[in-house]
PyMOL commands that place a pseudoatom at each C-alpha (Angstrom):
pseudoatom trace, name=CA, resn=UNK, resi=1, chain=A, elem=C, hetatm=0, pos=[18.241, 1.382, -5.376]
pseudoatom trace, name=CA, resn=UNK, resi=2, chain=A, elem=C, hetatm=0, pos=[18.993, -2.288, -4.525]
pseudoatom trace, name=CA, resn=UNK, resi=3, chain=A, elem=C, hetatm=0, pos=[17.221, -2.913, -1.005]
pseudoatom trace, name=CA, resn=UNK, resi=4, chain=A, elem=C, hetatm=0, pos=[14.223, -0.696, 0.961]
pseudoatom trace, name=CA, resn=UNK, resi=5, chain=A, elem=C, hetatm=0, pos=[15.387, -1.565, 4.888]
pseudoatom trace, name=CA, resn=UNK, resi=6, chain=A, elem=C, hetatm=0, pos=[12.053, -1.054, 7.115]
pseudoatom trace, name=CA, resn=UNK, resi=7, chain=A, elem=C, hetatm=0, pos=[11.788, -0.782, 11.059]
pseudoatom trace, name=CA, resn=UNK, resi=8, chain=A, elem=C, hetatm=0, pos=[8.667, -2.717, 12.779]
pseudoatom trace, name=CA, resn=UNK, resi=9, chain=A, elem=C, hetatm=0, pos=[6.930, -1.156, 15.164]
pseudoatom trace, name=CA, resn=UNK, resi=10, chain=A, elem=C, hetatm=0, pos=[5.926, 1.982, 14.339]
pseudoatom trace, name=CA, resn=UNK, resi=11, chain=A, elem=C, hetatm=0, pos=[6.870, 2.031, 10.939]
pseudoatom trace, name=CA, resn=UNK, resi=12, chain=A, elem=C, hetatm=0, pos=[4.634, -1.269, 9.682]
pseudoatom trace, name=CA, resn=UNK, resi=13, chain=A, elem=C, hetatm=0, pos=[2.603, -1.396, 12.906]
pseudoatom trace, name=CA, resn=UNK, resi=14, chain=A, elem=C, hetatm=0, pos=[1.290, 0.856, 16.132]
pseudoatom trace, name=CA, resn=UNK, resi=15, chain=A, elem=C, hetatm=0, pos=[4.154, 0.955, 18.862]
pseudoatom trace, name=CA, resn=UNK, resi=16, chain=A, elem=C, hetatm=0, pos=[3.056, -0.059, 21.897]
pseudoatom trace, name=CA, resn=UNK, resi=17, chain=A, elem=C, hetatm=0, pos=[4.600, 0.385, 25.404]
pseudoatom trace, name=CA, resn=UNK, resi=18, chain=A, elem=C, hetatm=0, pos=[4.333, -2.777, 26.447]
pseudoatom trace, name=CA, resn=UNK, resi=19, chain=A, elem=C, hetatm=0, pos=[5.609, -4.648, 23.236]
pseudoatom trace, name=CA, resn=UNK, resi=20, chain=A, elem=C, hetatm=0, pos=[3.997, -7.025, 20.850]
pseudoatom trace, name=CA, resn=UNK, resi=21, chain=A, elem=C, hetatm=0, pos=[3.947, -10.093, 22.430]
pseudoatom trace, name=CA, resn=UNK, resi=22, chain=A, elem=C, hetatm=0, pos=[1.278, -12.263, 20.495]
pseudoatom trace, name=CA, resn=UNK, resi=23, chain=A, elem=C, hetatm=0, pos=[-0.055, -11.753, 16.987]
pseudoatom trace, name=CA, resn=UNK, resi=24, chain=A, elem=C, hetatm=0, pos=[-3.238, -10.681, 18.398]
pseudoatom trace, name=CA, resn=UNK, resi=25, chain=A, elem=C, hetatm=0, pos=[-1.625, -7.407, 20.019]
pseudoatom trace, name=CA, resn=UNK, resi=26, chain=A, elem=C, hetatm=0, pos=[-0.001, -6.975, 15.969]
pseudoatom trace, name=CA, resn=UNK, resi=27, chain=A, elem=C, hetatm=0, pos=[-2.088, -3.689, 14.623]
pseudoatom trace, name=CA, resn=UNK, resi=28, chain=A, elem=C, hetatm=0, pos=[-1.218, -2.872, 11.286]
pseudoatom trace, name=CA, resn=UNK, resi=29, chain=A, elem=C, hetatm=0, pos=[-0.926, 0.796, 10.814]
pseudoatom trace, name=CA, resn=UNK, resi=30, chain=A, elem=C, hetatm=0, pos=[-3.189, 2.747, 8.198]
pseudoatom trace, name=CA, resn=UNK, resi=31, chain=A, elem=C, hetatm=0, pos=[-2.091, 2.222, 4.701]
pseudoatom trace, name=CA, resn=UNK, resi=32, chain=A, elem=C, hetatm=0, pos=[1.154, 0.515, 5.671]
pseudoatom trace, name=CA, resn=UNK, resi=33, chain=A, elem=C, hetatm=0, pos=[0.213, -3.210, 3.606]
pseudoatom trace, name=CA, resn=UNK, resi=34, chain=A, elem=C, hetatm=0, pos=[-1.196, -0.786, 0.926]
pseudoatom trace, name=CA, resn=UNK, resi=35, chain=A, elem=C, hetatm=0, pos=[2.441, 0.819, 1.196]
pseudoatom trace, name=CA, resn=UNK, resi=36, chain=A, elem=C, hetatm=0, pos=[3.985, -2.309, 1.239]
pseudoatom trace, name=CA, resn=UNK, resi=37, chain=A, elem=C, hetatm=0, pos=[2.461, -3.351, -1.995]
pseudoatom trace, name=CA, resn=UNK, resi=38, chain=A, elem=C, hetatm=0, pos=[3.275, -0.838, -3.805]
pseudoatom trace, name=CA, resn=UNK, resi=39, chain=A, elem=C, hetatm=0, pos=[6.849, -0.797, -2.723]
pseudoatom trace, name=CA, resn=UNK, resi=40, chain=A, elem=C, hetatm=0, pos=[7.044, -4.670, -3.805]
pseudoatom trace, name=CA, resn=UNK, resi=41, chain=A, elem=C, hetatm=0, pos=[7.005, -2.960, -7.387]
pseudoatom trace, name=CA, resn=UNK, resi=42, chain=A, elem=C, hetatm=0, pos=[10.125, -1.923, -7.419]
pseudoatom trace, name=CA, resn=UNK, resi=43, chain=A, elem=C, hetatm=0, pos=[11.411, -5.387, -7.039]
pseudoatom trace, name=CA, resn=UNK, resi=44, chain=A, elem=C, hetatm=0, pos=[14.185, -5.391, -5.170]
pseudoatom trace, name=CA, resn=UNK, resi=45, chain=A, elem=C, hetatm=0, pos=[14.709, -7.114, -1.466]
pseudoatom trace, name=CA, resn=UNK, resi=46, chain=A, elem=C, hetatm=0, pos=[12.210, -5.552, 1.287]
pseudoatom trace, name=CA, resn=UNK, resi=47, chain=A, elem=C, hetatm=0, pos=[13.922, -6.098, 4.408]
pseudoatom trace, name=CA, resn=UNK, resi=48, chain=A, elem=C, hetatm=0, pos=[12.664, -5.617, 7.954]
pseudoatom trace, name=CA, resn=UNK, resi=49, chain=A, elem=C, hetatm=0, pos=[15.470, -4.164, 10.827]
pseudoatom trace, name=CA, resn=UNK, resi=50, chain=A, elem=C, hetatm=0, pos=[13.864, -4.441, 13.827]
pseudoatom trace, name=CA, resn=UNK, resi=51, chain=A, elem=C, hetatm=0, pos=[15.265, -4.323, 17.496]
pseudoatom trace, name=CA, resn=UNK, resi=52, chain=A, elem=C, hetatm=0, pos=[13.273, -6.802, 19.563]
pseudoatom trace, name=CA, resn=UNK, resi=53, chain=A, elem=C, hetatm=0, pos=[14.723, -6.243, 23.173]
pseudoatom trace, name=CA, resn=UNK, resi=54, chain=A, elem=C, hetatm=0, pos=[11.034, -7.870, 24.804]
pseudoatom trace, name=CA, resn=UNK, resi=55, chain=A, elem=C, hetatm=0, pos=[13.184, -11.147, 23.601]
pseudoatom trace, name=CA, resn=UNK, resi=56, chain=A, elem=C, hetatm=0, pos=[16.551, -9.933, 25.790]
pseudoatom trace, name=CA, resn=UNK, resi=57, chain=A, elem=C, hetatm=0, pos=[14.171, -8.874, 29.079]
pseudoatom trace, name=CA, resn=UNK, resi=58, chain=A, elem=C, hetatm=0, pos=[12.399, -12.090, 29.140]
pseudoatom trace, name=CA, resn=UNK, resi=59, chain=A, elem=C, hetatm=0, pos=[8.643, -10.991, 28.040]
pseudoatom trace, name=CA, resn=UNK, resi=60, chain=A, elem=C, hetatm=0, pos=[8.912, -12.972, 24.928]
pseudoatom trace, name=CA, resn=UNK, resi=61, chain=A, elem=C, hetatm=0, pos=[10.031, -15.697, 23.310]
pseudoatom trace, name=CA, resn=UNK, resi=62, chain=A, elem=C, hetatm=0, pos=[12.109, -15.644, 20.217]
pseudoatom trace, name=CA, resn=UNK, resi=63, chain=A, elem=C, hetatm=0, pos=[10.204, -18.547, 18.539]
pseudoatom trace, name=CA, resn=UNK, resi=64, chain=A, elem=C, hetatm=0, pos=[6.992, -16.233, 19.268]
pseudoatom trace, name=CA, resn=UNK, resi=65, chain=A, elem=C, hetatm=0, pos=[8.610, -13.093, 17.220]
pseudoatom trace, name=CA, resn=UNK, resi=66, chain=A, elem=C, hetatm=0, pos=[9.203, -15.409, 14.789]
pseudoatom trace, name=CA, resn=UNK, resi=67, chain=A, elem=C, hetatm=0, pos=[5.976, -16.819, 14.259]
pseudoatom trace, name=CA, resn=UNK, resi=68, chain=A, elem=C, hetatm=0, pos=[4.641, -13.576, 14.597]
pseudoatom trace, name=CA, resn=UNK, resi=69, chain=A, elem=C, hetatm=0, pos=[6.893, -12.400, 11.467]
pseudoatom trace, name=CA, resn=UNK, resi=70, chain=A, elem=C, hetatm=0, pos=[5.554, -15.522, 9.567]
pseudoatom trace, name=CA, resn=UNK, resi=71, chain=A, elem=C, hetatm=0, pos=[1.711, -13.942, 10.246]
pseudoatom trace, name=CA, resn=UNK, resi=72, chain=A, elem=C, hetatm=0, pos=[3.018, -10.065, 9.365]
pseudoatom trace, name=CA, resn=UNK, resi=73, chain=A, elem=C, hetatm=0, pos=[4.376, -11.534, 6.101]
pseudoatom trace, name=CA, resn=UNK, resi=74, chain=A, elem=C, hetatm=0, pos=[1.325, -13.915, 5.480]
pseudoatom trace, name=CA, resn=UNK, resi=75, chain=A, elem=C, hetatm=0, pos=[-0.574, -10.731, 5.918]
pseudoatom trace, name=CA, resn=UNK, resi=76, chain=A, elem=C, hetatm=0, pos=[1.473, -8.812, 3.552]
pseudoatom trace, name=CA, resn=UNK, resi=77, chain=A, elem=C, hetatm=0, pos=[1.403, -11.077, 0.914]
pseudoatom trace, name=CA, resn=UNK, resi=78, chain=A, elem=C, hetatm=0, pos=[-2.494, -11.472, 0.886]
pseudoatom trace, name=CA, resn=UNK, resi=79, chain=A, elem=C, hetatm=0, pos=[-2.453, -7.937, 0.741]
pseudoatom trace, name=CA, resn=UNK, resi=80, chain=A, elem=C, hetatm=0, pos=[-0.403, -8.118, -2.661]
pseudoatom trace, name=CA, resn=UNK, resi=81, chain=A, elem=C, hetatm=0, pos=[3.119, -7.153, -1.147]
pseudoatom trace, name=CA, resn=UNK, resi=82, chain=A, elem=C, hetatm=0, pos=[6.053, -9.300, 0.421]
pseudoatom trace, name=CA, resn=UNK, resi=83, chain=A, elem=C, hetatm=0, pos=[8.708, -9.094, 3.180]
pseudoatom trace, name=CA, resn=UNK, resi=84, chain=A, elem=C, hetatm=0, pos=[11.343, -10.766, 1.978]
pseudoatom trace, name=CA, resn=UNK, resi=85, chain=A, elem=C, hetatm=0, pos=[13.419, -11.298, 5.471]
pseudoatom trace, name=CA, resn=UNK, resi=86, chain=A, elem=C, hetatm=0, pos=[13.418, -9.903, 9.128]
pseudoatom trace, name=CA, resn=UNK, resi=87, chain=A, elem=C, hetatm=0, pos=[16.679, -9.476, 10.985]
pseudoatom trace, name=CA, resn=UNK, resi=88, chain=A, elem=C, hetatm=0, pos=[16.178, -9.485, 14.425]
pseudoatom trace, name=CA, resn=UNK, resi=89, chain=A, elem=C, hetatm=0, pos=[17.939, -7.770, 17.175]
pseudoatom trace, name=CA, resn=UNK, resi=90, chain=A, elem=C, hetatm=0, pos=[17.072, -10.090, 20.585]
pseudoatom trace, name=CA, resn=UNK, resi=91, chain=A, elem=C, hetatm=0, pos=[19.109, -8.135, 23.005]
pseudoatom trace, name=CA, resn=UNK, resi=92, chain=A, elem=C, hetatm=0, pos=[18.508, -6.066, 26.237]
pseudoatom trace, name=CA, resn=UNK, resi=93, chain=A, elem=C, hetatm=0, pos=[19.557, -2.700, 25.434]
pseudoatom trace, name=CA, resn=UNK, resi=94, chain=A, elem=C, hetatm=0, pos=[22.489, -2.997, 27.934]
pseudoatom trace, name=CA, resn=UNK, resi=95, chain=A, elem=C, hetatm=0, pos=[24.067, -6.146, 26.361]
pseudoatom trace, name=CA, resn=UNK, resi=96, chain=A, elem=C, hetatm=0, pos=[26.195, -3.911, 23.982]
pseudoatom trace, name=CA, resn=UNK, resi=97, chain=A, elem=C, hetatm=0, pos=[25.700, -5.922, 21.372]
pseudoatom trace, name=CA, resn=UNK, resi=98, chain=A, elem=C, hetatm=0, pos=[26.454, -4.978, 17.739]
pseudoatom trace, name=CA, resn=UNK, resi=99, chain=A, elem=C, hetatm=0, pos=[23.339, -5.782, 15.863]
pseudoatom trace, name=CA, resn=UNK, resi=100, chain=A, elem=C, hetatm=0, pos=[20.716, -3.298, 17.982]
pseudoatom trace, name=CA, resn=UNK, resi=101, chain=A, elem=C, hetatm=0, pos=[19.996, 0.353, 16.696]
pseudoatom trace, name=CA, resn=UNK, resi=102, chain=A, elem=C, hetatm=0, pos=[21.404, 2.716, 16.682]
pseudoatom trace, name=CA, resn=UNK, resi=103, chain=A, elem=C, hetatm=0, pos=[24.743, 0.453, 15.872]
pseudoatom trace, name=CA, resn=UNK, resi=104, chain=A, elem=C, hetatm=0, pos=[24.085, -0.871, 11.977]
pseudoatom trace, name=CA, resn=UNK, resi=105, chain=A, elem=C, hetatm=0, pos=[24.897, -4.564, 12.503]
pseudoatom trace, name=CA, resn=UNK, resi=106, chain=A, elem=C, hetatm=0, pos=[21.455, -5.964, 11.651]
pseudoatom trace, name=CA, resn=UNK, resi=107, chain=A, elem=C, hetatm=0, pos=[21.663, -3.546, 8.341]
pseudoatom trace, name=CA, resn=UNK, resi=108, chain=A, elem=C, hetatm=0, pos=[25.210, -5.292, 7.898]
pseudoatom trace, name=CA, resn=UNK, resi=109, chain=A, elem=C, hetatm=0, pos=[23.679, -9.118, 8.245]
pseudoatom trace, name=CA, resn=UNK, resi=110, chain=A, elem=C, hetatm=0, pos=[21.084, -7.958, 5.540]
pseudoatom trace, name=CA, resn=UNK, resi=111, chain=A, elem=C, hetatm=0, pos=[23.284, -6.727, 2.987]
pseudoatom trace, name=CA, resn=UNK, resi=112, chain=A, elem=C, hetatm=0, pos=[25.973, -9.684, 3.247]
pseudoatom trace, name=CA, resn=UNK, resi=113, chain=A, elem=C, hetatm=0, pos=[22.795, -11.637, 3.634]
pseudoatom trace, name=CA, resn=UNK, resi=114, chain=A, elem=C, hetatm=0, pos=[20.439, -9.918, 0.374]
pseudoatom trace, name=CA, resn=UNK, resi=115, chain=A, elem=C, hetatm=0, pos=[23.935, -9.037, -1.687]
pseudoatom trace, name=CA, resn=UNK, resi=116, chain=A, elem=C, hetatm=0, pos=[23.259, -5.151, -2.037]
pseudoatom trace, name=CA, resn=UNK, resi=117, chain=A, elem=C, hetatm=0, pos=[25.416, -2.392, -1.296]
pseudoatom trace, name=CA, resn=UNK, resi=118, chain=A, elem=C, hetatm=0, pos=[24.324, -0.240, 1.887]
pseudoatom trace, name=CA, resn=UNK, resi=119, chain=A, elem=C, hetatm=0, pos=[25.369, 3.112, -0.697]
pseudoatom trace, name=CA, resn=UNK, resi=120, chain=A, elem=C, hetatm=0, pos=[22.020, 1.490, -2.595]
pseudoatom trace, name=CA, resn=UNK, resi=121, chain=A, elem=C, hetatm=0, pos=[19.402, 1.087, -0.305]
pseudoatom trace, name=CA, resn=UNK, resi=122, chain=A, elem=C, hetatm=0, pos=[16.911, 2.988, 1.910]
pseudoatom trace, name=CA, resn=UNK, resi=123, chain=A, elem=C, hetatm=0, pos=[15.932, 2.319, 5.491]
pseudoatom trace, name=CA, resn=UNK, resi=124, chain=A, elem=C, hetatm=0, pos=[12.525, 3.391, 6.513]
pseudoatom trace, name=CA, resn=UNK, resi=125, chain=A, elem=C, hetatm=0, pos=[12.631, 3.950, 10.259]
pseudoatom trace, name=CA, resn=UNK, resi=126, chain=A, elem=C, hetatm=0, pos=[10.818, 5.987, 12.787]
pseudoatom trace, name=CA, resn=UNK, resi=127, chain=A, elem=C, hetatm=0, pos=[13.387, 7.124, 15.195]
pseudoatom trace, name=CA, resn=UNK, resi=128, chain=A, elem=C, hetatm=0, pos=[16.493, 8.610, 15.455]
pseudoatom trace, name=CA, resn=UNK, resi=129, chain=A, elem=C, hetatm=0, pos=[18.516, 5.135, 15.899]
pseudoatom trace, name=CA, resn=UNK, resi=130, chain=A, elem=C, hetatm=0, pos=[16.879, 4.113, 13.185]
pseudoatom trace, name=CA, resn=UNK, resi=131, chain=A, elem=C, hetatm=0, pos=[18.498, 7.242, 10.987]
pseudoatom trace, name=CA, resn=UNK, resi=132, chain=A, elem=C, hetatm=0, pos=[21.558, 6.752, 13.370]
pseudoatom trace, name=CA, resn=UNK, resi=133, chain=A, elem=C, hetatm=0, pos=[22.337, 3.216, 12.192]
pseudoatom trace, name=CA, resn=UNK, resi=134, chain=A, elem=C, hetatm=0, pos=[21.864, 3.638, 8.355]
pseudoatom trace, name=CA, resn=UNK, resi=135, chain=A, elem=C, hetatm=0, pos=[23.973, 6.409, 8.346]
pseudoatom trace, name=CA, resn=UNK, resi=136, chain=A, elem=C, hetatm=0, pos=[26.414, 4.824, 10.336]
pseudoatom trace, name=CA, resn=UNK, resi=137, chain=A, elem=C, hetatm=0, pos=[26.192, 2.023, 7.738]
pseudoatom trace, name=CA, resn=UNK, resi=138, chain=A, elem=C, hetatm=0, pos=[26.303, 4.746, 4.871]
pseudoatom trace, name=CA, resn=UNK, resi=139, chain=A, elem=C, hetatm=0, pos=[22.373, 3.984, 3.921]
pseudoatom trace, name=CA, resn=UNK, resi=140, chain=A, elem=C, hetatm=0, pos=[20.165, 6.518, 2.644]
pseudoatom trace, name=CA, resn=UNK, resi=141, chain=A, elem=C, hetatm=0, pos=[17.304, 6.734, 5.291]
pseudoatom trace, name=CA, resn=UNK, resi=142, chain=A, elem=C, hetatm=0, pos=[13.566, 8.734, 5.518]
pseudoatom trace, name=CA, resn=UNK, resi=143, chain=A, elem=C, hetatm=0, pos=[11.821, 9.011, 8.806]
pseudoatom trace, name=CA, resn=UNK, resi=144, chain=A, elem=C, hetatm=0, pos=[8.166, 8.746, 9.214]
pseudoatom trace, name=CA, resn=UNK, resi=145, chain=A, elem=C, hetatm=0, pos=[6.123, 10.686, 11.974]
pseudoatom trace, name=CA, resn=UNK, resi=146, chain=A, elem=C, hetatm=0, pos=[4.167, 7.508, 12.772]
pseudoatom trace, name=CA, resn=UNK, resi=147, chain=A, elem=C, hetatm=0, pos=[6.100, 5.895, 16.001]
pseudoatom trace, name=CA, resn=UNK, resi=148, chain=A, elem=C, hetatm=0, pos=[6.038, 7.300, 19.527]
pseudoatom trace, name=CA, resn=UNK, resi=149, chain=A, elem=C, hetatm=0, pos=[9.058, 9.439, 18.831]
pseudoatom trace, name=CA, resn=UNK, resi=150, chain=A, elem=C, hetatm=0, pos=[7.040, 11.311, 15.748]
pseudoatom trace, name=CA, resn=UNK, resi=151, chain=A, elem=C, hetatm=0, pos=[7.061, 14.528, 17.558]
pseudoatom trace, name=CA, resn=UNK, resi=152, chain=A, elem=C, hetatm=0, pos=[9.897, 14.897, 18.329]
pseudoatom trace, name=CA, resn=UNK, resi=153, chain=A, elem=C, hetatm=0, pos=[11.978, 13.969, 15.450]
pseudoatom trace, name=CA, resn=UNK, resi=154, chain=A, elem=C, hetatm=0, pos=[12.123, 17.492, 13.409]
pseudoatom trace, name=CA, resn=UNK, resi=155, chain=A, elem=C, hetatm=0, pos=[12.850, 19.085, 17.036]
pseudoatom trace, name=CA, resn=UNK, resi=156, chain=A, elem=C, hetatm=0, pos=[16.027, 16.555, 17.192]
pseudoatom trace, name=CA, resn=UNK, resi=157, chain=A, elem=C, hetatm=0, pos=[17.549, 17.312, 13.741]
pseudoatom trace, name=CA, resn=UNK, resi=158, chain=A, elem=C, hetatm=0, pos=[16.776, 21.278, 14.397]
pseudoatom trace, name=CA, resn=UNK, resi=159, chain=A, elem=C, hetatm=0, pos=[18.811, 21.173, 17.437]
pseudoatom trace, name=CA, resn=UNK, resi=160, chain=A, elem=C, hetatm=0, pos=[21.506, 18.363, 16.455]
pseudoatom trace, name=CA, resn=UNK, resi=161, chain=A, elem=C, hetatm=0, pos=[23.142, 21.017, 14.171]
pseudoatom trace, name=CA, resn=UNK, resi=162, chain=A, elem=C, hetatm=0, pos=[24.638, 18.713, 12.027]
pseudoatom trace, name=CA, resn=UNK, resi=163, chain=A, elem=C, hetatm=0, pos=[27.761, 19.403, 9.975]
pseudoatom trace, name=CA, resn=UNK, resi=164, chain=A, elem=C, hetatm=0, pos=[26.616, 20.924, 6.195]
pseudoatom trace, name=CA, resn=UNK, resi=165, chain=A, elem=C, hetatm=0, pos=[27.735, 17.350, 4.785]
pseudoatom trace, name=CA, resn=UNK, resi=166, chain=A, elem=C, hetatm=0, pos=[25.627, 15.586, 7.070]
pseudoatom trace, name=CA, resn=UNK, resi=167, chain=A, elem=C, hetatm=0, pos=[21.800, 16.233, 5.681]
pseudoatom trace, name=CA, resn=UNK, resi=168, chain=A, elem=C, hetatm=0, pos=[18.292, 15.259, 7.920]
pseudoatom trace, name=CA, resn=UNK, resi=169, chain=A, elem=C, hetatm=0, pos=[16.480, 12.722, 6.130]
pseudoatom trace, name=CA, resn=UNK, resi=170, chain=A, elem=C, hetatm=0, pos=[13.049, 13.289, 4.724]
pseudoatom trace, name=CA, resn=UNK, resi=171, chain=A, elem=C, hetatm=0, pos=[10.778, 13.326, 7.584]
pseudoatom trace, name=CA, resn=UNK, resi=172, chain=A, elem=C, hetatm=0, pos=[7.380, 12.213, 6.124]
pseudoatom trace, name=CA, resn=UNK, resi=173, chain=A, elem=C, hetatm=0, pos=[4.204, 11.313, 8.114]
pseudoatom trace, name=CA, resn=UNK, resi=174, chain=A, elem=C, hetatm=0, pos=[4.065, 7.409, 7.674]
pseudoatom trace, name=CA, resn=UNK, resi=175, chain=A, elem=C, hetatm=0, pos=[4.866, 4.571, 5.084]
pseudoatom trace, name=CA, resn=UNK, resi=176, chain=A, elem=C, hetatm=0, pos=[2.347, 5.575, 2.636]
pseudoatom trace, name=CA, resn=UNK, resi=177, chain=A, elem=C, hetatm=0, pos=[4.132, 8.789, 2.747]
pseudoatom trace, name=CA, resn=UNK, resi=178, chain=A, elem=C, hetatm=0, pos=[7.844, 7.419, 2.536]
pseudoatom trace, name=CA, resn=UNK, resi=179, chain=A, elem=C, hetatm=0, pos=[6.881, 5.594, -0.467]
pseudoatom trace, name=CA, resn=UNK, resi=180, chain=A, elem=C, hetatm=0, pos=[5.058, 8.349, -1.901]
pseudoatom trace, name=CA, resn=UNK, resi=181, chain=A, elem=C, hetatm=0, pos=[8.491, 10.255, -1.603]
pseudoatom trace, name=CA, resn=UNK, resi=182, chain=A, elem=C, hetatm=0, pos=[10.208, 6.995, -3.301]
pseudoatom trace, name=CA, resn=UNK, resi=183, chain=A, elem=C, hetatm=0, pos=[7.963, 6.646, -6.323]
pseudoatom trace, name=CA, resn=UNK, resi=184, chain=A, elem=C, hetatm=0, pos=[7.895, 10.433, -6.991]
pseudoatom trace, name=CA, resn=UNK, resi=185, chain=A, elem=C, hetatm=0, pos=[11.434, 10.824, -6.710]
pseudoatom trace, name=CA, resn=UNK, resi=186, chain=A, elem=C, hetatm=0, pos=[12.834, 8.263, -8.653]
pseudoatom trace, name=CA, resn=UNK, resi=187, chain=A, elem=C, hetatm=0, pos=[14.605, 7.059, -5.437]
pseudoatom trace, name=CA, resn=UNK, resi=188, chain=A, elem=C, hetatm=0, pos=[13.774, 3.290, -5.969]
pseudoatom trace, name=CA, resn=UNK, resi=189, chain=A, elem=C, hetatm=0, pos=[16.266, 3.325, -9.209]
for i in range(1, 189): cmd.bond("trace and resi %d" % i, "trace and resi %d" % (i + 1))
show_as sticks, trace
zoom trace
């Protein structure tokens, strides 16, 4: 393993509906900086992919996501772990750009970026464009129950009837549990 890709929202913190806009509305989801310490063990780069499309539809700022980053990794790192880099997706979902989930640019950007080979790393997400763009990018991926599409996700991959070479991912209940999965199973080497 060379890289562990993470979504946001959802995966590090609660989704919400109307976006994060401020650090204030930032909730850290149980055990997820506990998570994130114990993944910065396996020292390799931990990445964050996130699509930010409150940027693209004018409810944010991108100098605001960014700061709000710099408090998420402050966070982190108090809490013993580290984010190494966030690659950001600004764009409205109707831009048809190539860096927003489900399409793997971002993923991409962080291995030309990191030096790892997609084959070697893991993205973390919590929704099917997040398994959607690191398989288009030929990443291993594991989905955790823990966003607002939780639900919903074994539902999907029951009724996607994917071809035999095309496996679901794990489908855990949140970080803790991902990297549970990771440390147990050897997938971190």
């Amino acid at each position: 393993m060379q890289a562990i890709l993470l979504d946001r929202d959802g995966v590090i913190n609660a989704e919400r509906a109307d976006y994060v806009k401020e650090w204030c509305e930032f909730s850290f989801l149980p055990d997820a900086l506990h998570a994130l310490q114990r993944l910065t063990g396996l020292d390799i780069p931990i990445l964050v992919i996130t699509n930010q499309s409150a940027i693209g539809r004018g409810i944010i700022q991108h100098a605001t996501v960014t700061e709000i980053h710099r408090e998420l990794a402050r966070e982190v790192k108090k809490a013993g772990g580290r984010i190494d880099a966030f690659f950001v997706c600004p764009h409205h979902p109707a831009d048809g750009c190539l860096c927003r989930k489900p399409k793997p640019g971002l993923l991409f950007q962080a291995a030309e970026q990191f030096g790892f080979a997609l084959e070697a790393a893991l993205f973390i997400g919590d929704s099917v464009t997040d398994y959607e763009a690191a398989h288009a990018a030929g990443c291993r991926s594991i989905l955790v129950r823990s966003g607002r599409q939780g639900a919903s996700l074994d539902k999907f991959f029951i009724d996607a009837m994917l071809p035999p070479s095309r496996l679901p991912p794990p489908i855990v209940a949140d970080l803790s549990a991902a990297v549970d999965l990771i440390l147990r199973h050897n997938m971190g080497s």
